[in-house]
PAZAPA-4460 file (N, C-alpha, C; in steps of 0.05 Angstrom, whole numbers, plus 32768, in hexadecimal, padded with zeros to 4 digits):
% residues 245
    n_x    n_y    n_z   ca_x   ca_y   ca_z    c_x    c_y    c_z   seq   type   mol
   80FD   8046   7F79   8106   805E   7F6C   80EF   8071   7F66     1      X     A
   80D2   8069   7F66   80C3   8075   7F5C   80BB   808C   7F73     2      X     A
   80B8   8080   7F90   80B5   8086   7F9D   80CC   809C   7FA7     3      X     A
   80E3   808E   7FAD   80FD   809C   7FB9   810D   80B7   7FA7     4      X     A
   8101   80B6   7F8E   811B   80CB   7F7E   8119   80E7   7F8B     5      X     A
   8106   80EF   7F9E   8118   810A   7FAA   812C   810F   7FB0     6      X     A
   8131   80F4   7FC0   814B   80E5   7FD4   8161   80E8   7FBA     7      X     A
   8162   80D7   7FAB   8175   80D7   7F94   817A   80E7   7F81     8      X     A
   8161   80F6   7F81   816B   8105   7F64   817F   8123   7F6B     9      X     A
   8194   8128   7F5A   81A1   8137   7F53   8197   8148   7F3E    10      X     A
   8196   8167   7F4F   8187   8182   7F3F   8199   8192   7F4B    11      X     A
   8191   81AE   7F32   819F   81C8   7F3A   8185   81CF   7F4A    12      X     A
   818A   81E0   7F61   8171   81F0   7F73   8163   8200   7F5C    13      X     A
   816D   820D   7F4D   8163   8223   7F40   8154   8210   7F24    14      X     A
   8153   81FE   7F21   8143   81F1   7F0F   812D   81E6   7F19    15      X     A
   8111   81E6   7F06   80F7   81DB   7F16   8105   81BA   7F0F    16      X     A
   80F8   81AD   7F27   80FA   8192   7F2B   80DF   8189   7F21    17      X     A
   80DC   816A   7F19   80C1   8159   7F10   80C7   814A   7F10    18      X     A
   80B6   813A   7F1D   80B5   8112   7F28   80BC   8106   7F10    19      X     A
   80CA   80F7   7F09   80CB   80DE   7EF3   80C2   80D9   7EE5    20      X     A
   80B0   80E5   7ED9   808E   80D0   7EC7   808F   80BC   7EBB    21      X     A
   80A8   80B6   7EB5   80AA   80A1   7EA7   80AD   8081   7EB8    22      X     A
   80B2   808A   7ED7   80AA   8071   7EE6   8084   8069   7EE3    23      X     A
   807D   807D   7EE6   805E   807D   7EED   8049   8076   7ECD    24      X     A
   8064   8077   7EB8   8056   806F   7E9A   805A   804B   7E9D    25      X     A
   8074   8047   7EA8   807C   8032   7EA7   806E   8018   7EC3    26      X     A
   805D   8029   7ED9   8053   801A   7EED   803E   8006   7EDC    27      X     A
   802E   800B   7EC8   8011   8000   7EC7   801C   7FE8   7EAC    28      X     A
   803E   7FED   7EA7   803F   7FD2   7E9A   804F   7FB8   7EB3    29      X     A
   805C   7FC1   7EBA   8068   7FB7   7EDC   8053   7FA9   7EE8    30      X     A
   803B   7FAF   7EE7   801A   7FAA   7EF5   8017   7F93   7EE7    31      X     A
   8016   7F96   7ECB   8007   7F85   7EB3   801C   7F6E   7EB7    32      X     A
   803B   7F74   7EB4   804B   7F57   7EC0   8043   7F49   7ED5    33      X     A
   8040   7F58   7EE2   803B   7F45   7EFF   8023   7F33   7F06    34      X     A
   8015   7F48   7EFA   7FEC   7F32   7EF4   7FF9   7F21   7EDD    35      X     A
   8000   7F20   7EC6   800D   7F09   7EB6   8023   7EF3   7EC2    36      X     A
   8024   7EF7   7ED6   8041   7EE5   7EDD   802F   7ED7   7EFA    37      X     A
   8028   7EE6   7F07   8007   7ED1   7F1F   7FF7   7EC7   7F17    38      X     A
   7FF0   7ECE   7EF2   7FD8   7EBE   7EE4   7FEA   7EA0   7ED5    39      X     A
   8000   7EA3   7ED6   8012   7E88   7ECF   8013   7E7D   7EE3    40      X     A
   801C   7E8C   7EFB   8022   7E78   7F0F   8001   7E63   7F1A    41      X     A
   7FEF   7E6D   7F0A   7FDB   7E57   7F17   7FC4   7E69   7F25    42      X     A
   7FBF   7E7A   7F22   7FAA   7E8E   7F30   7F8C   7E82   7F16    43      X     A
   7F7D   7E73   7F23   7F65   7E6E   7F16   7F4F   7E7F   7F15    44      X     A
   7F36   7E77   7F0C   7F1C   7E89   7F08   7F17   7E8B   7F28    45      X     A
   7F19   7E72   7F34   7F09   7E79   7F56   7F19   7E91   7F5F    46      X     A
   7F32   7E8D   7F5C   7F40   7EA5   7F73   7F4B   7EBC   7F60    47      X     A
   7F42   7EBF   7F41   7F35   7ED7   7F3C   7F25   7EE5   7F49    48      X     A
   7F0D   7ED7   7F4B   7EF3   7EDA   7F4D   7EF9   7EEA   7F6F    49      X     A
   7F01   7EDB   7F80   7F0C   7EE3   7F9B   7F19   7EFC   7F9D    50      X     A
   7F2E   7F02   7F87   7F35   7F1A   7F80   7F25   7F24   7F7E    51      X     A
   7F12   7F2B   7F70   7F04   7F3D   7F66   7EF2   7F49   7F7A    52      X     A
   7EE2   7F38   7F86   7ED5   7F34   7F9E   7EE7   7F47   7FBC    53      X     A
   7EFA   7F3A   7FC4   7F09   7F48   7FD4   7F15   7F72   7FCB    54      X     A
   7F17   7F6F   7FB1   7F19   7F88   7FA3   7F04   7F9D   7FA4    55      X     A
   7EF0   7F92   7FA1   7ED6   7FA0   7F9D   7ECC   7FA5   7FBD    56      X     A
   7ECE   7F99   7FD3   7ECB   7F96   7FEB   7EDF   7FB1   7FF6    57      X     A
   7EFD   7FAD   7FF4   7F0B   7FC5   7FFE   7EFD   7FE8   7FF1    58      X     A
   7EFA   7FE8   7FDA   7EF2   7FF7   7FC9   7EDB   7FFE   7FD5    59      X     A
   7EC6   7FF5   7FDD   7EB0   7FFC   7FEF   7EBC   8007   800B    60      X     A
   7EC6   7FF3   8015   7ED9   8001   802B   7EE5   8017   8033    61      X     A
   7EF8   801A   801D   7EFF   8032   8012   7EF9   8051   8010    62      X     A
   7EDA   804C   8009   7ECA   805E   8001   7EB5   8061   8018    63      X     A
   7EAF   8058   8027   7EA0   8051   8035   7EB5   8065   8048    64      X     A
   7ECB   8057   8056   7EDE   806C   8069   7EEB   8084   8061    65      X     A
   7EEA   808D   8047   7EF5   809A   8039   7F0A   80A8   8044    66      X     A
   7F1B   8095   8058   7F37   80A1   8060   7F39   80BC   8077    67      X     A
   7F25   80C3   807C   7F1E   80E0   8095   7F36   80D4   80AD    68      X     A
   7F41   80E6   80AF   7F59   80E3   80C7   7F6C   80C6   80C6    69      X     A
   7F6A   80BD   80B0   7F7D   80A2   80AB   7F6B   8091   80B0    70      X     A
   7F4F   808B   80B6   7F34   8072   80BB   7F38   8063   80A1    71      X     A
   7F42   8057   809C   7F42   8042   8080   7F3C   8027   8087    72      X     A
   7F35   801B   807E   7F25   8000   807E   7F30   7FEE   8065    73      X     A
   7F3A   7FFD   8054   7F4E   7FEA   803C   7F59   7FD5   8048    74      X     A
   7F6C   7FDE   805F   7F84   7FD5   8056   7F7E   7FB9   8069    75      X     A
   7F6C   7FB7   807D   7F6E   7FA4   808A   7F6C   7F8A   8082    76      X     A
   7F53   7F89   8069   7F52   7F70   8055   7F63   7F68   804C    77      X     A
   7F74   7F83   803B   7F88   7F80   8029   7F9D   7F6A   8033    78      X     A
   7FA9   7F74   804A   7FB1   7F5F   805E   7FB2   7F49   8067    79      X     A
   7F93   7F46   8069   7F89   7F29   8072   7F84   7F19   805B    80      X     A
   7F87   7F27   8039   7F83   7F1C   8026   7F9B   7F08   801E    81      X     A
   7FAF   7F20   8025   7FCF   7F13   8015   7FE2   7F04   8030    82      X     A
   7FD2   7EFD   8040   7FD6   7EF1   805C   7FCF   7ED4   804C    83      X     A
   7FB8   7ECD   804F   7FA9   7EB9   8045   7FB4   7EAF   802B    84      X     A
   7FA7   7EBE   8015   7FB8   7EBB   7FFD   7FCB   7EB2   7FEC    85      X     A
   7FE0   7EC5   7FFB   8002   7EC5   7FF8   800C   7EDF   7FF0    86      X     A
   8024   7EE7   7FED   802D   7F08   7FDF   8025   7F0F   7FCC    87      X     A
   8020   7EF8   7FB5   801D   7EFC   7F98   7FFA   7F0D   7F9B    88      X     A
   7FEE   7EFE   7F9D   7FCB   7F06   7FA6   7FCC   7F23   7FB2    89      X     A
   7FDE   7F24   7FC8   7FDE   7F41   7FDF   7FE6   7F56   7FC9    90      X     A
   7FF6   7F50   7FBE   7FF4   7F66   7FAB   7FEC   7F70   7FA0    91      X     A
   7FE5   7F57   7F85   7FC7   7F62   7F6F   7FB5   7F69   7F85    92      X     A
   7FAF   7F69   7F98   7F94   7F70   7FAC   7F99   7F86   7FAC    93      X     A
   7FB2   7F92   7FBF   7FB8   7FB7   7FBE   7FB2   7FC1   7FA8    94      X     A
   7FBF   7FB6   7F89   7FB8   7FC9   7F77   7F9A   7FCC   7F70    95      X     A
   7F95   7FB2   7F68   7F71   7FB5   7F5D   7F63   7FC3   7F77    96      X     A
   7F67   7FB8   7F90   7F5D   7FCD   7FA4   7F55   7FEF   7FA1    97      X     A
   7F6B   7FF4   7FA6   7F6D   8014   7FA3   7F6C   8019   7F83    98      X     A
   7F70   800C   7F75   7F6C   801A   7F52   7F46   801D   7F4F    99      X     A
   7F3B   8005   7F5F   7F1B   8005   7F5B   7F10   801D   7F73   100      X     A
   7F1F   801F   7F89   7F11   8035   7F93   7F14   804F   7F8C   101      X     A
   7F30   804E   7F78   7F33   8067   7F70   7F1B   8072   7F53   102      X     A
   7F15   805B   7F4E   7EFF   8059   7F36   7EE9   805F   7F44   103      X     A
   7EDF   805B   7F63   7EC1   805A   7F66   7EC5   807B   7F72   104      X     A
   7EDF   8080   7F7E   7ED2   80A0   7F8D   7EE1   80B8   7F79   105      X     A
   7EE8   80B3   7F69   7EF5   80C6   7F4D   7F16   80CD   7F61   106      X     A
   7F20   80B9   7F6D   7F36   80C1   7F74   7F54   80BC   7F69   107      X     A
   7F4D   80B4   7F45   7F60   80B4   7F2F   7F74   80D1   7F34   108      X     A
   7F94   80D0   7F3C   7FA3   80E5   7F32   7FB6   80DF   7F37   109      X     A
   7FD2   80EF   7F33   7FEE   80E4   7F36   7FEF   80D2   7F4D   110      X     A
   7FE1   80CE   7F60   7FED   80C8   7F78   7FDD   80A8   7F7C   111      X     A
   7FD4   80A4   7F67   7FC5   8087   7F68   7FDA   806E   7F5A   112      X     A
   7FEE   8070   7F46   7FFF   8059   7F48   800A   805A   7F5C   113      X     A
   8015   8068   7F6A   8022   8062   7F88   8019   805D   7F9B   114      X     A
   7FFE   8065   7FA4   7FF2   8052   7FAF   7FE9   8036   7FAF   115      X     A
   7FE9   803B   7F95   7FE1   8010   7F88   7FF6   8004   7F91   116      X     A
   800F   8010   7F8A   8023   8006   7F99   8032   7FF7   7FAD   117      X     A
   8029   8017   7FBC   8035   800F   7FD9   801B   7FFD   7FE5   118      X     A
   8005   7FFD   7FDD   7FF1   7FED   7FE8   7FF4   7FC9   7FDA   119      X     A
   7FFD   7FCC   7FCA   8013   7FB6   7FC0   801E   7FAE   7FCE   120      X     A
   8032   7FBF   7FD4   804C   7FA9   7FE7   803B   7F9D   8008   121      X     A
   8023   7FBA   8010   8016   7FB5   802F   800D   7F8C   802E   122      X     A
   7FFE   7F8E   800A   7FEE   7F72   800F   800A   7F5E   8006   123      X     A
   8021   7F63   7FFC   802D   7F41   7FF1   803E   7F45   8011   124      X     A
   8048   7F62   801C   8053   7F58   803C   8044   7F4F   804D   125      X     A
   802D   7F4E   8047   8011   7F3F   8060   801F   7F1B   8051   126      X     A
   801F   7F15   803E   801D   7EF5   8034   8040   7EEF   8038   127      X     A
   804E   7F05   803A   8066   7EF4   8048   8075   7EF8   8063   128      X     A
   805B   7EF1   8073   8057   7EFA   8090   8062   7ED4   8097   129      X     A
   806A   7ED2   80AA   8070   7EB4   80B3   8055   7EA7   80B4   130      X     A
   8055   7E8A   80A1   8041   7E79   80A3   8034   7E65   80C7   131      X     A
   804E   7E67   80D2   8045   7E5A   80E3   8042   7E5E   80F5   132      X     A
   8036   7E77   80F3   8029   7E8D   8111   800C   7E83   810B   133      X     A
   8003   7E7D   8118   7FE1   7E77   8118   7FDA   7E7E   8136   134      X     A
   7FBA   7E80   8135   7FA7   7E80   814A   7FAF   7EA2   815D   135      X     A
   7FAD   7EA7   816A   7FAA   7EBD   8176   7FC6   7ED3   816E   136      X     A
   7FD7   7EC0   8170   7FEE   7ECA   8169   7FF8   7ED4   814D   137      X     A
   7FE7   7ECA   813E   7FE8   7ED0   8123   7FD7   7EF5   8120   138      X     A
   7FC0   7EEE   8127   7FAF   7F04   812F   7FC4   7F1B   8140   139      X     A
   7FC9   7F1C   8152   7FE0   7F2D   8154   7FF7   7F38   814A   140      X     A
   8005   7F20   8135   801A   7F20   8126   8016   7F33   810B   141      X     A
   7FF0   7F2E   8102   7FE8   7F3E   80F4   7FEA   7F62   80F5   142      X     A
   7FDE   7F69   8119   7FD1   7F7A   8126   7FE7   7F8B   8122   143      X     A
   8003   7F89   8127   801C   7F99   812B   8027   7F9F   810C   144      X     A
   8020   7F84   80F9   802A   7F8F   80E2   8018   7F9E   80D6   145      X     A
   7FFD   7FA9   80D8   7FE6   7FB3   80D3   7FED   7FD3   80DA   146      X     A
   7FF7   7FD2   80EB   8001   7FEE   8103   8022   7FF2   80EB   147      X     A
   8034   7FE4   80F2   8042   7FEF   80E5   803B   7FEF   80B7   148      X     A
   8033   7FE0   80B2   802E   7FEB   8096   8016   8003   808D   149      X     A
   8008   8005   80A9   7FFB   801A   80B2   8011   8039   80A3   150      X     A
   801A   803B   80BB   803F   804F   80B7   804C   804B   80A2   151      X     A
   804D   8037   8097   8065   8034   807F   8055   803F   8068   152      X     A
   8034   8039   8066   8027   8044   804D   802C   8066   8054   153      X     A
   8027   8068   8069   8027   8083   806D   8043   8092   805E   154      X     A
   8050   8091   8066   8070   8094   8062   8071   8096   8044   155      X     A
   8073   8080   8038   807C   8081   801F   805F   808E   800D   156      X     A
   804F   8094   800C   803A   809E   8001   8043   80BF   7FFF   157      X     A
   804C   80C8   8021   8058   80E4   801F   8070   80E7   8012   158      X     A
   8083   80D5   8014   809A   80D6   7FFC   808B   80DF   7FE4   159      X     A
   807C   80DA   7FD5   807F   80DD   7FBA   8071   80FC   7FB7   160      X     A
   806B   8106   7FC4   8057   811E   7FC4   8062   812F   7FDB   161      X     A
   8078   8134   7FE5   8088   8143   7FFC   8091   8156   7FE8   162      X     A
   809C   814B   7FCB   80A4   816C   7FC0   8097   817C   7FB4   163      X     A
   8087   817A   7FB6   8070   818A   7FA4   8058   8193   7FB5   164      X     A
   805C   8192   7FD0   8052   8198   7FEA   8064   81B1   7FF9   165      X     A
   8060   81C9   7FE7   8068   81E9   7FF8   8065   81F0   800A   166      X     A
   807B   81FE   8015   806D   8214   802E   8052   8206   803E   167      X     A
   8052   81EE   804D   8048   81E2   8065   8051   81ED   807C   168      X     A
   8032   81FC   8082   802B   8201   809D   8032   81F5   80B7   169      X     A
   803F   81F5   80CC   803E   81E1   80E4   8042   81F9   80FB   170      X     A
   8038   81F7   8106   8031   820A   8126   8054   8204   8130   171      X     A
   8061   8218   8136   8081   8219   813C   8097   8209   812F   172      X     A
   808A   820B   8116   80A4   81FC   8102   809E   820E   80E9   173      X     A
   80B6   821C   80D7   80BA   8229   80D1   80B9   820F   80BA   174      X     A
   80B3   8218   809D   809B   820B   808B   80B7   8206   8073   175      X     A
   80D1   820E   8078   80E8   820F   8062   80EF   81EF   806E   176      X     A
   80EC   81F1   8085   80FD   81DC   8094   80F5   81BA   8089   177      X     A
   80D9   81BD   807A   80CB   81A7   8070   80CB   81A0   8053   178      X     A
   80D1   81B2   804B   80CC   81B4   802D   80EB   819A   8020   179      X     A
   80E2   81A5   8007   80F7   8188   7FFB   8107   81A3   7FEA   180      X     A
   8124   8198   7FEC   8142   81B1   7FDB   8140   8196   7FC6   181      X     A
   813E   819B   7FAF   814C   8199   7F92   816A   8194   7F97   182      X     A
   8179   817F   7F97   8195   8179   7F99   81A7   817E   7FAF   183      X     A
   8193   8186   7FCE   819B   8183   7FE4   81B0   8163   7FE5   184      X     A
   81BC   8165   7FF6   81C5   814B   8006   81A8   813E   8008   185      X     A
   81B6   811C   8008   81A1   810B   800B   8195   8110   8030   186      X     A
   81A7   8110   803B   81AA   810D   8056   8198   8122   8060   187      X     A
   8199   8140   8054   818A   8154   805A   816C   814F   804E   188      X     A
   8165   814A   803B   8154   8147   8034   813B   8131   8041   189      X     A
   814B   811C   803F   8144   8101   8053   8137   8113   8077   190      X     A
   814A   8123   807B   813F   8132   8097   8129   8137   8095   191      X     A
   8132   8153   8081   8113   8161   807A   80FC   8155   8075   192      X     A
   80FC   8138   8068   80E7   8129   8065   80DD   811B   8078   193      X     A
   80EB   8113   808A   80DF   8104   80A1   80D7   8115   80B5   194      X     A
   80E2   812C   80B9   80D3   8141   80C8   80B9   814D   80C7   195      X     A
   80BA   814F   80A2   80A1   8155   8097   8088   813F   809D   196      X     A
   8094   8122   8097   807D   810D   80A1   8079   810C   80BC   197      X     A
   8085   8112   80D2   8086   8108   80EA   8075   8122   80F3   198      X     A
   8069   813E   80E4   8062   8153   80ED   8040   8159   80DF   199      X     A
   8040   814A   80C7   8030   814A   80BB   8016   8133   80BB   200      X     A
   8029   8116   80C0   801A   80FE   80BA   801B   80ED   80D4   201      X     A
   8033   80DE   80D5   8031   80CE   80EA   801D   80D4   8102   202      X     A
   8019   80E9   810E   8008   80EA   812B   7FF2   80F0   811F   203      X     A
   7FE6   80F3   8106   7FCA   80F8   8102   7FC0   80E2   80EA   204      X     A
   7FC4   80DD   80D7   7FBF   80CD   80BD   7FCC   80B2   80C0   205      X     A
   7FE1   80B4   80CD   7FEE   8093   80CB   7FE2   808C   80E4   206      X     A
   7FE4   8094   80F8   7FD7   8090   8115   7FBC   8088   810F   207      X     A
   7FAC   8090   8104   7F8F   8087   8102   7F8F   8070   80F2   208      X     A
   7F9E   8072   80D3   7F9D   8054   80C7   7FAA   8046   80DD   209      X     A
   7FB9   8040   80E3   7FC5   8025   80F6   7FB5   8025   810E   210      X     A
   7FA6   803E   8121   7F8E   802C   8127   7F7B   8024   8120   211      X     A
   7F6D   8027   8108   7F5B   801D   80FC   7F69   7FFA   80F6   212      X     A
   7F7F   7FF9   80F0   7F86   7FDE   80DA   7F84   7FCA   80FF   213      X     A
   7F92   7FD6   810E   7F94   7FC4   8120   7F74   7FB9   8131   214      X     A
   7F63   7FCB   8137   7F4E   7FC5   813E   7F43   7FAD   8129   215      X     A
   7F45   7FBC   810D   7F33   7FA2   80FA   7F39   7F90   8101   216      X     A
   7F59   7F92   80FE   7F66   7F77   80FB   7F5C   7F62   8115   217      X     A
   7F5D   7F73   812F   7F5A   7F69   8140   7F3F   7F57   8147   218      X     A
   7F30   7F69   8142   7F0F   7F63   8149   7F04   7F52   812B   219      X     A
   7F13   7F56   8118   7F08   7F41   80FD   7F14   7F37   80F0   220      X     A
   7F33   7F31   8101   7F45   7F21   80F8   7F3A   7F09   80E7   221      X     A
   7F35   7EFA   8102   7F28   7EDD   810B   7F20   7ED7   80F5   222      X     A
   7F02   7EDB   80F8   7EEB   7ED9   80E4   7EF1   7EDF   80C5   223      X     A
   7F02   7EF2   80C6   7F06   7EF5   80A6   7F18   7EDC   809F   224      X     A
   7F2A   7EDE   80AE   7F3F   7EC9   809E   7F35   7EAD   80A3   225      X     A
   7F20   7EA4   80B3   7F16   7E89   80A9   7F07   7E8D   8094   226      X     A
   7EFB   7EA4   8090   7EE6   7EA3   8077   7EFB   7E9F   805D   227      X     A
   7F10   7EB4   805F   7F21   7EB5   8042   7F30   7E93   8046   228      X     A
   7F39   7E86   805B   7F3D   7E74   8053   7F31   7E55   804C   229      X     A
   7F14   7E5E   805D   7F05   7E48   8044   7EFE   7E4E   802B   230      X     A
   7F00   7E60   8022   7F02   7E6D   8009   7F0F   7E64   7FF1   231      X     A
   7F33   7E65   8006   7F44   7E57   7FF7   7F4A   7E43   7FF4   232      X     A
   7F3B   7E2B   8007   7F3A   7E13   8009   7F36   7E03   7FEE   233      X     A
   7F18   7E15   7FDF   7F0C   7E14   7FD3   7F12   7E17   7FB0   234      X     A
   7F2C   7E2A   7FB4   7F33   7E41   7F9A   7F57   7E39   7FA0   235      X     A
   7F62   7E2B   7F9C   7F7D   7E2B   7FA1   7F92   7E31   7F92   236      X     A
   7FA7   7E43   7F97   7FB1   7E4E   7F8C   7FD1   7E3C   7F83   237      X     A
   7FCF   7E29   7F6B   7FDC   7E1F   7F67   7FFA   7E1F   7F50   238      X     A
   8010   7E1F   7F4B   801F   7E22   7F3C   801F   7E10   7F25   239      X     A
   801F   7E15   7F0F   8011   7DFF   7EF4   8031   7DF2   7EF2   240      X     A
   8032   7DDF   7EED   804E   7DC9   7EF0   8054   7DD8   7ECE   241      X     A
   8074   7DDD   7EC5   8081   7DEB   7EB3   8075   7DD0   7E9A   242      X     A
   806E   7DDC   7E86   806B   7DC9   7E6C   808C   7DBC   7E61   243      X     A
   808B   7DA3   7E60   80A0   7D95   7E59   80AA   7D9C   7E40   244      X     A
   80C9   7DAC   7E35   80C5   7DA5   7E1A   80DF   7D93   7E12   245      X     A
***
């Protein structure tokens, strides 16, 4: 909902529209459940520590590619984190990920819980990828979902920021045709938006992240995920048996 209410919300045209805020007051306790409910399930000091480590790594990453034509280098760890890991891990990784790079390049503003987010769902859908793909095939299995959560970050990132995005420029597209109507049909709106992404993002920003994720993945699949998994060999992420009462 946080993402989608253009889609849903019901407005008069002639009234100014404004995003929800009260989803985006309510994200950073939603956050705090979820790190309290992985720290029950058995998440120890080692695979803190791993967190933290893997966090601070994308965050360099991050900053380091600082995103020029969709080049990101986040997300490929992020991936290979909550691959290894499991969903629970992939997620806290997206958030602390992107919340610490947003801390190191001052890139704190509306548009950073939704990224923690959706970089959320990129790392716990990497950990509930099928376990029993291994060896080359796994590495591939990675490569395509890398490519497509590539596109899907893309996508939903422009959802939340499509209405408040005016009068866009496009060389033989007439700039009304993109914009977001206040209490349009869902159906029309939904158009206008995927026209707008498919004109704006996909062939330039999502196209570069998903080749970037797929190369990493490709060429440092391997090597990463034996490293993260002797890691975990080491740091195991166990569920504490329920206290008897």
């Amino acid at each position: 909902m946080m993402l989608g209410w253009p889609l849903i919300l019901e407005a008069d045209p002639t009234e100014r529209v404004d995003p929800p805020f009260l989803f985006l007051a309510l994200l950073p306790v939603i956050l705090a459940v979820v790190l309290a409910e992985i720290s029950e399930g058995g998440m120890d000091a080692r695979v803190l520590a791993i967190l933290g480590v893997l966090s601070a790594v994308n965050a360099i990453l991050r900053g380091v590619s600082a995103g020029t034509a969709g080049l990101e280098l986040v997300f490929f760890l992020l991936i290979l984190g909550g691959r290894v890991f499991g969903p629970g891990f992939g997620f806290v990784l997206g958030c602390t990920s992107l919340f610490a790079s947003a801390l190191m390049t001052a890139g704190v503003g509306p548009w950073l819980p939704f990224q923690m987010l959706v970089a959320g769902w990129v790392g716990m859908f990497a950990g509930l990828l099928p376990r029993r793909v291994s060896g080359r095939w796994e590495v591939a299995m990675l490569v395509v979902y890398g490519v497509l959560a590539a596109y899907a970050y893309g996508l939903l990132m422009n959802l939340w920021g499509w209405p408040f995005i005016l009068g866009v420029q496009v060389p033989g597209q007439d700039s009304t045709d993109l914009s977001y109507v206040p209490g349009a049909p869902l159906l029309e709106n939904l158009h206008r938006f995927v026209l707008y992404t498919l004109l704006t993002s996909t062939g330039g920003w999502d196209t570069g992240r998903a080749i970037t994720n797929a190369l990493a993945v490709a060429l440092l699949g391997p090597a990463v995920l034996t490293t993260l998994r002797r890691a975990a060999r080491r740091a195991r992420v166990e569920r504490r048996p329920a206290a008897s009462g």
